[in-house]
C-alpha positions as CSV (number, residue, x, y, z in Angstrom):
1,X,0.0,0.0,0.0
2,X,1.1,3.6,-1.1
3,X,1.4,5.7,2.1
4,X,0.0,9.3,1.8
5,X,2.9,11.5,1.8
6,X,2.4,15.0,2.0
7,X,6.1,16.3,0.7
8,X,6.5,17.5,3.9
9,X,10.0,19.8,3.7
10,X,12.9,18.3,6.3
11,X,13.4,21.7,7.4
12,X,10.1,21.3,9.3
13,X,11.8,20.0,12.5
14,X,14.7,21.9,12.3
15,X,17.4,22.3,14.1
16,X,17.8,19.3,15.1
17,X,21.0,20.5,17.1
18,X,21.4,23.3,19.4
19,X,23.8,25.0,17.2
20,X,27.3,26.2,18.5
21,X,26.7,29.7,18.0
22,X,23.5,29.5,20.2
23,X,24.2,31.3,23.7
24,X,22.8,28.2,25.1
25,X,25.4,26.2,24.2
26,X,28.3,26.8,26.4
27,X,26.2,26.0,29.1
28,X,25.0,23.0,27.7
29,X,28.6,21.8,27.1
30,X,29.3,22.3,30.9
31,X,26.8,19.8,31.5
32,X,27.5,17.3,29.3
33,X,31.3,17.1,30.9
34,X,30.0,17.1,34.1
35,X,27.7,14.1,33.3
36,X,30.3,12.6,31.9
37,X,32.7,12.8,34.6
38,X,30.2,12.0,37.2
39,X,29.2,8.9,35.5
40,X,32.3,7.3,35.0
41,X,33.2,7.9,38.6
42,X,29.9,6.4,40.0
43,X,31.1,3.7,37.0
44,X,34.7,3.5,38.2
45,X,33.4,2.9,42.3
46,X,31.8,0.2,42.1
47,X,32.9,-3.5,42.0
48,X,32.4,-5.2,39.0
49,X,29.7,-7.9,40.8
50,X,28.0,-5.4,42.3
51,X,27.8,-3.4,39.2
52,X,26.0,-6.3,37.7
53,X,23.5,-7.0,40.6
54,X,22.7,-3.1,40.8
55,X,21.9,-3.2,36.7
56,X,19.3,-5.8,37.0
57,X,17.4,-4.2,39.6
58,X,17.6,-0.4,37.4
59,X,16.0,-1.9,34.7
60,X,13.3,-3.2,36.2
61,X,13.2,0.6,37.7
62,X,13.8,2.1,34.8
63,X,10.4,0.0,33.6
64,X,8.4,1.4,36.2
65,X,9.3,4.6,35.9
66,X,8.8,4.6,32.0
67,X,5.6,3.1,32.0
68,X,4.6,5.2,35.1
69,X,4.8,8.2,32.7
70,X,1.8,6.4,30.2
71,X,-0.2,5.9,33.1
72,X,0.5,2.6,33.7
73,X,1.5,1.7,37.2
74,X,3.3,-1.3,37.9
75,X,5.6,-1.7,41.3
76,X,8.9,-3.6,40.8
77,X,8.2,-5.7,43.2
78,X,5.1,-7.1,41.2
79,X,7.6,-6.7,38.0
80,X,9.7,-8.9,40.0
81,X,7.3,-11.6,39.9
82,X,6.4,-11.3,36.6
83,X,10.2,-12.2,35.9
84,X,9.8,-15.7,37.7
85,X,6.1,-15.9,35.5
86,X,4.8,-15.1,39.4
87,X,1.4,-13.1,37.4
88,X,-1.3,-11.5,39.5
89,X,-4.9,-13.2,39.0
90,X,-6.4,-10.2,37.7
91,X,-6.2,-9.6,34.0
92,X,-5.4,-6.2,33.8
93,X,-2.5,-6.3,36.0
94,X,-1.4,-9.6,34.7
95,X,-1.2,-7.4,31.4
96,X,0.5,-4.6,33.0
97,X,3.1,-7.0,34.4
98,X,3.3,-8.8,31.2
99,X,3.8,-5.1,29.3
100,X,6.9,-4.8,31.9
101,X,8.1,-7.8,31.1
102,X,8.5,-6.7,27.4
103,X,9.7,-3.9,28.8
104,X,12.8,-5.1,30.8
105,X,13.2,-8.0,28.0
106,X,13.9,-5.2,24.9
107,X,16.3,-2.9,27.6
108,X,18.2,-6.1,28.9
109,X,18.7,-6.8,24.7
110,X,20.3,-3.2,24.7
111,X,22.6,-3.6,27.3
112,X,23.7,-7.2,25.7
113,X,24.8,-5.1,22.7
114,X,21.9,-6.2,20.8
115,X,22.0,-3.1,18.7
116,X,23.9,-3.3,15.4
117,X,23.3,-0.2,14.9
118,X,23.5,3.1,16.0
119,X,20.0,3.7,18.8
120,X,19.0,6.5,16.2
121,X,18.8,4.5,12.8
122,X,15.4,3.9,11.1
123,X,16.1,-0.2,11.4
124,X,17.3,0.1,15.3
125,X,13.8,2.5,16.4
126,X,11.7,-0.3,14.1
127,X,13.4,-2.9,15.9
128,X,13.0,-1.9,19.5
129,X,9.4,-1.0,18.8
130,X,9.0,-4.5,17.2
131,X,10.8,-6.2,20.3
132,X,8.4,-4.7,22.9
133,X,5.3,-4.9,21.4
134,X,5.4,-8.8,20.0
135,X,6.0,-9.7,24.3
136,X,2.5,-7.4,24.7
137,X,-0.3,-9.0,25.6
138,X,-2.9,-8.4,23.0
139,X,-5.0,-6.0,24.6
140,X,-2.3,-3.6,25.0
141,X,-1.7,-3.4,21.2
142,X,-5.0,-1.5,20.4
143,X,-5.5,2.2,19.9
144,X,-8.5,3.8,20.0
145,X,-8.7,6.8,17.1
146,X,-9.7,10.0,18.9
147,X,-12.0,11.3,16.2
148,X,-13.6,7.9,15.3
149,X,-13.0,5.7,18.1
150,X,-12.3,3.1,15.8
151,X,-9.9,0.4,17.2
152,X,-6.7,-0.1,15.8
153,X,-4.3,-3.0,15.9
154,X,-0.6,-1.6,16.9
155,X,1.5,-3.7,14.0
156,X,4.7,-4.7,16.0
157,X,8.1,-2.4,14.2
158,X,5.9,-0.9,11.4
159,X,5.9,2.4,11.0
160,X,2.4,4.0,11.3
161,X,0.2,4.3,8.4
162,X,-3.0,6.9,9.7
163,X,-2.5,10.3,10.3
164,X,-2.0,11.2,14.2
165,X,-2.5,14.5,16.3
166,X,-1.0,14.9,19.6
167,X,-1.8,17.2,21.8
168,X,-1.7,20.5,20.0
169,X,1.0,18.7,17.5
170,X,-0.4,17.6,13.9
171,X,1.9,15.0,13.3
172,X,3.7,14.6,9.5
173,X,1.6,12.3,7.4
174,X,2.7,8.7,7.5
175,X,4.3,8.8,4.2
176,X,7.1,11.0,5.1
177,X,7.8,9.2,8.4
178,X,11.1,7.1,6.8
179,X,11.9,10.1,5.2
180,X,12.4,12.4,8.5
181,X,13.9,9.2,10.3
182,X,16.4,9.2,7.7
183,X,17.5,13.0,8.4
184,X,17.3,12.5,12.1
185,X,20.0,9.5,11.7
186,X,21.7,11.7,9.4
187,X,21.8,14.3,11.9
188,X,22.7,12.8,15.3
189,X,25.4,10.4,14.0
190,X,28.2,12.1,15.4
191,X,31.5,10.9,16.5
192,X,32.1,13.9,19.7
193,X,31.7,12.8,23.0
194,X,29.6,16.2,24.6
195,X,27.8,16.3,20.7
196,X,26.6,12.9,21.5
197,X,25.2,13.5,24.8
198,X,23.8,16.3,23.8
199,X,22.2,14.1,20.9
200,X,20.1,12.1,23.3
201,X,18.5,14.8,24.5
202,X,17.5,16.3,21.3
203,X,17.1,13.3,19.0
204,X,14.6,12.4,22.3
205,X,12.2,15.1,21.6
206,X,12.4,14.9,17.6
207,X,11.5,11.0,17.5
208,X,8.5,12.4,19.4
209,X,7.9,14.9,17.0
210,X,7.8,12.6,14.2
211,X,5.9,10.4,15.7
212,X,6.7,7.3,13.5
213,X,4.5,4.7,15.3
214,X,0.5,4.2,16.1
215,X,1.2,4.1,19.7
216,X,4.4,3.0,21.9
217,X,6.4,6.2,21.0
218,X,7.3,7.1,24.4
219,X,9.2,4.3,25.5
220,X,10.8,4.1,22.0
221,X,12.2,7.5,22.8
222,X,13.4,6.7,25.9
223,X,14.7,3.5,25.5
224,X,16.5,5.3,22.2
225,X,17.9,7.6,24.8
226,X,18.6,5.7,27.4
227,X,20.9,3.4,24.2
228,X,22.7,6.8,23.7
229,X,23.9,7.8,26.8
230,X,24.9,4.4,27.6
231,X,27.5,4.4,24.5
232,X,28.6,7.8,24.9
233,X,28.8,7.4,28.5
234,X,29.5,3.7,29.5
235,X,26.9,4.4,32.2
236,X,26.5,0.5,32.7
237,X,23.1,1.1,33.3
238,X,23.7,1.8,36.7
239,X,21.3,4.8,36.9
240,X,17.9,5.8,35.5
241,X,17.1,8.8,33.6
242,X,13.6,7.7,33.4
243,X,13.3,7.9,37.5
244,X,14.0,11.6,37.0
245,X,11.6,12.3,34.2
246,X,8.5,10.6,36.1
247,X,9.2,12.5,39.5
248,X,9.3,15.3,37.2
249,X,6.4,14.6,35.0
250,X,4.7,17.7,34.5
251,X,7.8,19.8,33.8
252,X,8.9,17.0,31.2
253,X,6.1,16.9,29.1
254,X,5.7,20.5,29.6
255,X,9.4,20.8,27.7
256,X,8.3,18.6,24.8
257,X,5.3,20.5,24.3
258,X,7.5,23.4,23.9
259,X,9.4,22.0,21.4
260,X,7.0,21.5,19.3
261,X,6.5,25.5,19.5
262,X,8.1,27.6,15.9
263,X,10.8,30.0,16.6
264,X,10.2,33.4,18.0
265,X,12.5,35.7,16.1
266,X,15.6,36.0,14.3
267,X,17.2,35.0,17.3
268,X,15.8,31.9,18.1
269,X,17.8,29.9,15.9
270,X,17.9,29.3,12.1
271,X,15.3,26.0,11.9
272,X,11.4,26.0,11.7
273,X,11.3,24.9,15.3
274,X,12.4,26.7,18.5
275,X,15.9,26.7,19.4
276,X,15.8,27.9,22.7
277,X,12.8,25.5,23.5
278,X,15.0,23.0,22.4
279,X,18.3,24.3,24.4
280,X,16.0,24.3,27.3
281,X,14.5,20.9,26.9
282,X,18.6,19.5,26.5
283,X,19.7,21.6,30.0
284,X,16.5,20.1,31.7
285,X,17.6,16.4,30.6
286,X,20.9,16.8,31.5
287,X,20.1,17.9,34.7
288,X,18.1,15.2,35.5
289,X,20.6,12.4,34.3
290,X,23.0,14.2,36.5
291,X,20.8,14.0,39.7
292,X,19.9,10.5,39.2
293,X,23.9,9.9,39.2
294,X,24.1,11.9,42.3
295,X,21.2,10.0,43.3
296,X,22.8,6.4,42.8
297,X,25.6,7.8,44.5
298,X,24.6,8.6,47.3
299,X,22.5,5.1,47.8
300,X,25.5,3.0,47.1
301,X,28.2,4.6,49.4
302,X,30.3,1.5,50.5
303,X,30.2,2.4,54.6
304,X,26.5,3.3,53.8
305,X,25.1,0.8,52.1
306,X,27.1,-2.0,54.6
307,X,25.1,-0.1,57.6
308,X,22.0,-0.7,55.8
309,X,22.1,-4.5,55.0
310,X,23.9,-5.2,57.6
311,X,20.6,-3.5,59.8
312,X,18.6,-5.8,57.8
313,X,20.4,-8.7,58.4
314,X,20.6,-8.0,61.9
315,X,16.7,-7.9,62.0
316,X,16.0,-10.7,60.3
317,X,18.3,-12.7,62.3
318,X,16.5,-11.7,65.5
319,X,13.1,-12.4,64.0
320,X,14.4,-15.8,62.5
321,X,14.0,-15.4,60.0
322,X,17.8,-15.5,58.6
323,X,19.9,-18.4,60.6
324,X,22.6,-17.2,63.3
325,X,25.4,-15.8,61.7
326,X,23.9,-15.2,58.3
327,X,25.1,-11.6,58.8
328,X,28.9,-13.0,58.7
329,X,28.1,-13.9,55.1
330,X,26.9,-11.1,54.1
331,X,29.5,-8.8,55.7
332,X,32.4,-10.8,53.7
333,X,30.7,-10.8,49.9
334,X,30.2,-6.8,51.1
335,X,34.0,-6.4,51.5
336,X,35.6,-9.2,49.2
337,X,32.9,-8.7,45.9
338,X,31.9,-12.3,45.6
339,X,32.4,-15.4,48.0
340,X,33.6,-19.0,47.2
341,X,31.2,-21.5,48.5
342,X,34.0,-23.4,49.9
343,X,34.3,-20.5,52.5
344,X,31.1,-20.4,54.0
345,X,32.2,-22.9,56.5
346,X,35.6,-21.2,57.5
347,X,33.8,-17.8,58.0
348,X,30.7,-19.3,60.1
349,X,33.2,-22.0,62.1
350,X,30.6,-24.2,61.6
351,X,30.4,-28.0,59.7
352,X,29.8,-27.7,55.9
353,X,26.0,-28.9,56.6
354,X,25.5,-25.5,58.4
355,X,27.3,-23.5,55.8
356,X,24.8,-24.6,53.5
357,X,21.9,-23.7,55.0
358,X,22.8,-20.5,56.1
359,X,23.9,-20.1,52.5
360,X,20.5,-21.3,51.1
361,X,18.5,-18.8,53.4
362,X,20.3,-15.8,52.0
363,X,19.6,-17.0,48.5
364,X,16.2,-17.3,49.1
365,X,16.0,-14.2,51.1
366,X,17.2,-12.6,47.7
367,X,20.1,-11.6,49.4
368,X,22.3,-13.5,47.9
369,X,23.0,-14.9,44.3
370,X,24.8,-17.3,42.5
371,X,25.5,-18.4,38.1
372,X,25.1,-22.1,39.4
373,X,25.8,-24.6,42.8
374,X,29.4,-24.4,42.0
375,X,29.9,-20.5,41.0
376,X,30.9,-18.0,44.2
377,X,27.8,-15.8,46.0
378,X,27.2,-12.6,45.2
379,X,25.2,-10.1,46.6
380,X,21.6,-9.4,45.0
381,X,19.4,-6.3,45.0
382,X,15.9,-7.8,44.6
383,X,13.2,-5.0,44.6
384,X,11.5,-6.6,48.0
385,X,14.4,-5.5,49.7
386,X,14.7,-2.1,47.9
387,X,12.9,-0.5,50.3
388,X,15.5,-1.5,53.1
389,X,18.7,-1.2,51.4
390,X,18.4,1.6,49.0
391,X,15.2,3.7,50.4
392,X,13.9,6.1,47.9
393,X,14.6,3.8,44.9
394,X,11.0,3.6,44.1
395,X,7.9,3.7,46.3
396,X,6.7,1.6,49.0
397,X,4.2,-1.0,47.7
């Protein structure tokens, strides 16, 4: 089928940079280093093990947070379960666990270097719209029309082929979509480190613009985003910008809107589309990305973050719910970064029997971790203990 295209010119969602000559700009480059120096130190401080526990628990926050901003609350903890096909008995939060699922499934592909391209190219944004919507239950895939409100099937990676309005914002007809996706590529392919990071902040609100798909754009734009700064940053995906744009809904969406807004006077840049909204919208991003660093930081402090679990442990122990000693355990994997099962025993003084059931109560305390029976312990960060190790993650159930 022949999409409608309109002819609409390129220069319609111009600039798609904040330009150097803008008197934005310096400012913006301020931030950019500063992210990037503050990311690769939170990076640089953290043990390698613990790196890796920390990730899996972000992107099931970074999830929640996403999805929070559609309106579609799902608590980690419940996302949790959905991971070990734990589903509620309701249908429409079976669905909403399912949709986090997909979620999670299409971010932990990112950070596995699934992308073979950069996050900006036509085939990549196809592809993680395409990934997240197949896992979706098939509820979740329609779209009502506005106007009509006519049902419409979401086809997984296809570009949409209807005209959309959002907000205030007529979107391009569907027939120039590839060709606007093909300039956007064009323009954020860039090999500078601050020019990148400045490129997920922009490129962010112009995949919006565009709107290529029926429905899903939002979490394509952030999970686009969140693709960029983890190249040009190496941020391990230790920290979510996504946390800072949901506790900061209103003055998010309140950016994008302006945006969309033309340029007021010669001195608003040289595109069709407002410079300074944009400069603003790329400060406010930044800012954000840098106090979710600050954020993480402050959570996982070594001396803190000991005192914390080993409070909980403590509890536990007295409740008995954990065995006698368990906090021994946990105290060693906190200093050493992993733990051989072999020396359990040793640090307990207790037979081998004991070692392993002291051992199996933190794993199934979610605690504690492990690859396999044979492979050292690790420590975990499973959202039910969020709450108690790394307050102010995410709410309280």
């Amino acid at each position: 089928m022949t999409l409608r295209d309109d002819k609409e010119t390129i220069g319609l969602f111009e600039p798609l940079m904040v330009s150097e000559g803008s008197p934005h700009r310096r400012e913006l480059n301020d931030l950019a280093l500063d992210l990037a120096a503050r990311a690769a130190a939170f990076r640089s401080s953290l043990p390698d093990q613990v790196a890796a526990a920390l990730a899996t628990l972000i992107r099931s926050m970074n999830c929640y947070y996403s999805n929070l901003i559609e309106g579609h609350n799902t608590h980690p903890v419940d996302i949790e379960r959905a991971l070990h096909d734990d589903y509620s008995a309701d249908p429409e939060k079976r669905d909403l666990q399912l949709e986090a699922k997909a979620h999670i499934a299409v971010q932990k592909w990112i950070d596995d270097g699934g992308l073979t391209e950069p996050p900006t190219s036509p085939a990549m944004i196809s592809e993680v719209h395409r990934r997240f919507c197949e896992l979706l239950p098939e509820d979740l895939l329609y779209v009502e029309m506005p106007d009509t409100g006519e049902q419409i099937r979401v086809v997984p990676g296809e570009f949409r082929e209807r005209d959309v309005v959002v907000g205030r914002h007529v979107a391009i007809s569907p027939g120039a979509v590839p060709r606007f996706l093909d300039r956007l590529h064009q323009a954020y392919r860039m090999a500078g480190r601050i020019e990148s990071i400045l490129a997920s902040a922009c490129a962010h609100h112009r995949l919006l613009w565009v709107h290529p798909f029926l429905d899903g754009n939002g979490r394509v734009a952030r999970l686009m985003s969140y693709a960029m700064l983890r190249d040009s940053l190496n941020t391990g995906g230790l920290w979510s910008v996504a946390r800072g744009l949901a506790r900061n809904e209103a003055a998010y969406k309140k950016h994008l809107q302006a945006c969309d807004e033309p340029r007021h006077g010669d001195r608003d840049g040289r595109g069709t589309l407002s410079e300074a909204a944009l400069a603003s919208f790329a400060k406010f991003l930044l800012q954000t990305c840098i106090d979710q660093v600050e954020f993480m930081e402050g959570l996982m402090k070594p001396d803190r973050l000991r005192d914390r679990i080993m409070i909980w442990a403590e509890e536990e122990i007295r409740g008995g719910r954990l065995p006698p000693k368990s906090d021994a355990v946990l105290r060693a994997i906190l200093y050493e970064g992993e733990l051989p099962r072999g020396a359990v025993a040793d640090i307990l003084g207790t037979s081998d029997r004991t070692a392993r059931r002291v051992t199996s109560a933190l794993i199934e305390a979610g605690a504690l971790t492990s690859e396999s029976s044979r492979a050292p312990l690790v420590l975990a960060f499973p959202a039910t203990l969020a709450g108690r190790w790394m307050p102010g993650l995410f709410p309280e159930q």
